[in-house]
N, C-alpha and C positions, 0 to 999 in steps of 0.2 A: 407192323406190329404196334398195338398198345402201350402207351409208357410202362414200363417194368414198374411195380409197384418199389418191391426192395431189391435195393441194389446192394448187393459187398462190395466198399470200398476198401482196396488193399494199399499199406502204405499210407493210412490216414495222420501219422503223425508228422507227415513229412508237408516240404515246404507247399509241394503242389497239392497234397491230398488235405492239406489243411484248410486252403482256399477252396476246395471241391466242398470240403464240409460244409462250408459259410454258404456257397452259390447254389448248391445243387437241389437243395429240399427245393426251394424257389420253383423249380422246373418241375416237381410231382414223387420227388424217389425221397422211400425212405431208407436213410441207408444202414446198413452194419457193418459197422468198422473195425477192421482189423488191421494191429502191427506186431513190429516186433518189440516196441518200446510203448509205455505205456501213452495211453490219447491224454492233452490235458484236457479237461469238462467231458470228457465222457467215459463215466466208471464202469461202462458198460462194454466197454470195447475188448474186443479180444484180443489177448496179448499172447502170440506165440511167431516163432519161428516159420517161415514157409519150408522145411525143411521137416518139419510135424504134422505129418499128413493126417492122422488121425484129428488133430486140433483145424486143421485145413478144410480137411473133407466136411466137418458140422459147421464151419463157417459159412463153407457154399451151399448147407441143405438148406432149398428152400426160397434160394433168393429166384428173384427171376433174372437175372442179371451179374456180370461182374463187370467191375472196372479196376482193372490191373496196374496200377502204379506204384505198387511196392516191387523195391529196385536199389543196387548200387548205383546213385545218379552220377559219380564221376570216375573216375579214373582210379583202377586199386591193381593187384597182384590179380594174374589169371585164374589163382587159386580161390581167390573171394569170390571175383566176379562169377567163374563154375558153379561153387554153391550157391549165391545169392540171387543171381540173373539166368542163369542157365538152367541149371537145379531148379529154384524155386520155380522158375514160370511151368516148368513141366510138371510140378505137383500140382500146381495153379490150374491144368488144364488135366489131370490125369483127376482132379476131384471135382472137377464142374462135368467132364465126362459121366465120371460115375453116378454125380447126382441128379444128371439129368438137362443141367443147364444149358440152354443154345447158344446163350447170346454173351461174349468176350469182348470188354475194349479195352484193347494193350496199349500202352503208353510204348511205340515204340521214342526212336527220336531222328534228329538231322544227323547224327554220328556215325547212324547204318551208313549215310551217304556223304563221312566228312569230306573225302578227299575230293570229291568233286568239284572241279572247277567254280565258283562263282560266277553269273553270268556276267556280260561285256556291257561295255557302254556305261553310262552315268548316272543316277541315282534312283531314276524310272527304268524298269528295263522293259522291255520288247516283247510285247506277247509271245512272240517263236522262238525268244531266247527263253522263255522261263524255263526251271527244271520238273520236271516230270518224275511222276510217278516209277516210270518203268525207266528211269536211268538207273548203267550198272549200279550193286551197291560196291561203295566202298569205304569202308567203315574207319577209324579214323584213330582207335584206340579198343582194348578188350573189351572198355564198356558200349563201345559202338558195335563191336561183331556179337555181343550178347542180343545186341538188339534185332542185328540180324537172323539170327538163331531163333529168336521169337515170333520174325512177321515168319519163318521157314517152318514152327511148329505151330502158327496158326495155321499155315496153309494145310498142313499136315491132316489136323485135328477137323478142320471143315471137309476134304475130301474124303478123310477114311470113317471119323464118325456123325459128321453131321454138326459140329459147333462153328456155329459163325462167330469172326472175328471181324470186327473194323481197327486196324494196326494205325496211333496215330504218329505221325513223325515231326513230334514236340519240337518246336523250337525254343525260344525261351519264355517262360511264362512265369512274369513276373507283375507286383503295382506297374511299374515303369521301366522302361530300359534303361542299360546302365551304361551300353558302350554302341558305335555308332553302328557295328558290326548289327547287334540287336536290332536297330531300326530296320533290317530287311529280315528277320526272324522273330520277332517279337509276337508273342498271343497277349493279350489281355487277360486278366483272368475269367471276367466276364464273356468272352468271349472262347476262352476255354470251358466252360459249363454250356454255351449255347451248342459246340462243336463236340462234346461228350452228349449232351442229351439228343443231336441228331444223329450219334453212332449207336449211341442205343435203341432206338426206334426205327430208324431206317427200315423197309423192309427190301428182303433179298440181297442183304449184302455179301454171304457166304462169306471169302475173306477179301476186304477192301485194304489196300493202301492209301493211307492220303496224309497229306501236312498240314499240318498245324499252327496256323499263327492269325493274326488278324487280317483282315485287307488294307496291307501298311501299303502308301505309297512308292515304298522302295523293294516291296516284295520282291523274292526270287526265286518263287516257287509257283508252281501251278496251284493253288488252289482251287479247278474244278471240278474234281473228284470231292472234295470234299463238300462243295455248294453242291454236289448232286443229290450228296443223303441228306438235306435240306438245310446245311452251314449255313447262317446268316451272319457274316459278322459286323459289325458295327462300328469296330474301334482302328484306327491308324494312329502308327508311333510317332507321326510326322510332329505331333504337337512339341516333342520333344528331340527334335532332329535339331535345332537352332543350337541350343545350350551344349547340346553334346559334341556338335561339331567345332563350337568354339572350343572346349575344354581340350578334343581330344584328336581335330582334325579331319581330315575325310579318309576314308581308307588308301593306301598304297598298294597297288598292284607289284609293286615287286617285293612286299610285304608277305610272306609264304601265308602269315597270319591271317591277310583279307584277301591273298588269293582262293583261298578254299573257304568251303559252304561252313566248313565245320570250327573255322576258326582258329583259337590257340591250342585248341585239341591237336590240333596235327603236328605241334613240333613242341608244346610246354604244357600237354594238358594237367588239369586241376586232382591233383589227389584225394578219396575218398578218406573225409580223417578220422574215421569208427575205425 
């Protein structure tokens, strides 16, 4: 398909959709932005609840496109995460439905799949160790099985009506990483905008899973599902592997924290402070 002309960005006040704002006209979309909280520099943006489907549904008329990153990003009560990640993505999809929209990119994340083992071995890992796509999920906190409930009602939404999703499964996307764990999770942000703009063009994706992060030299994920829908990434953490490893060490395998994919989610994860 065509670059989508306008894209809904949902979630534009937040950390990752505020970087999508800066990167992504770059690539050809113009976007319309919507939160729950007001955009700073854009008076234009729609400010409503995903829980407002009337205010929901004229946000999606029209676009060719959504990209869904509006979200509890961390750890809250099941009660939040239901309305906010659960709830909302199903309006999210029950008013791209109605208006007509094919094309969905969900921000899912690594949390669908925290508990997962990390792979073996020493800071490169093994092309047959990487993790895949189709490993069980095993989510890692409520805001990890929300996630899984999402790539579950894109699949939904692609079999019974027809809207294709590409589910990404975010690792950390930040300037820089901050811990040594990040060096084998980390996206760029640039290279989050290059890996958003080949899920929205891709064609025949129906619904795809794939991960999200740069091609770090300590990767532990398969990213070739996601080089298929034509992922180029450019950037590796490595540059910042030196400084981190001094301040912070190499990970501990009997550390539960750098045993699993998903980190300190699995036994102290970070509170959502709204």
């Amino acid at each position: 398909m065509t670059a989508p002309r306008t894209v809904l960005l949902t979630g534009a006040a937040g950390g990752l959709g505020t970087l999508m704002r800066e990167l992504l006209p770059a690539h050809g979309y113009a976007l319309r932005l919507f939160d729950v909280r007001p955009v700073t520099g854009a008076p234009d943006a729609i400010v409503a609840d995903l829980a407002d489907r009337e205010a929901l549904r004229a946000a999606v008329r029209g676009v060719d496109a959504v990209l869904h990153l509006a979200a509890i990003s961390l750890e809250s009560s099941f009660e939040r995460i239901l309305r906010a990640n659960i709830e909302g993505t199903y309006h999210l999809y029950e008013a791209a439905r109605a208006e007509g929209v094919r094309r969905v990119v969900f921000a899912s994340s690594n949390h669908a799949v925290g508990f997962t083992p990390r792979p073996p071995g020493g800071p490169r890992v093994a092309p047959g160790d990487l993790i895949r796509v189709d490993a069980p999920r095993r989510p890692d906190t409520y805001y990890g099985l929300s996630k899984c409930f999402g790539e579950d009602l894109a699949q939904l939404y692609w079999d019974q009506y027809g809207v294709e999703t590409v589910s990404v499964r975010i690792g950390s996307c930040f300037r820089a990483p901050t811990s040594v764990r990040m060096l084998s999770v980390w996206m760029s942000p640039e290279d989050g905008a290059r890996l958003f703009h080949a899920a929205l063009t891709a064609e025949g994706v129906g619904h795809t899973v794939v991960y999200g992060s740069s091609a770090n030299t300590r990767v532990w994920w398969d990213l070739g599902p996601a080089r298929a829908l034509g992922y180029e990434p450019r950037d590796d953490s490595e540059r910042f592997a030196a400084d981190l490893i001094a301040e912070q060490g190499e990970l501990d395998p009997r550390n539960p924290d750098h045993r699993h994919l998903g980190g300190h989610f699995v036994t102290r994860p970070p509170m959502w402070p709204h």
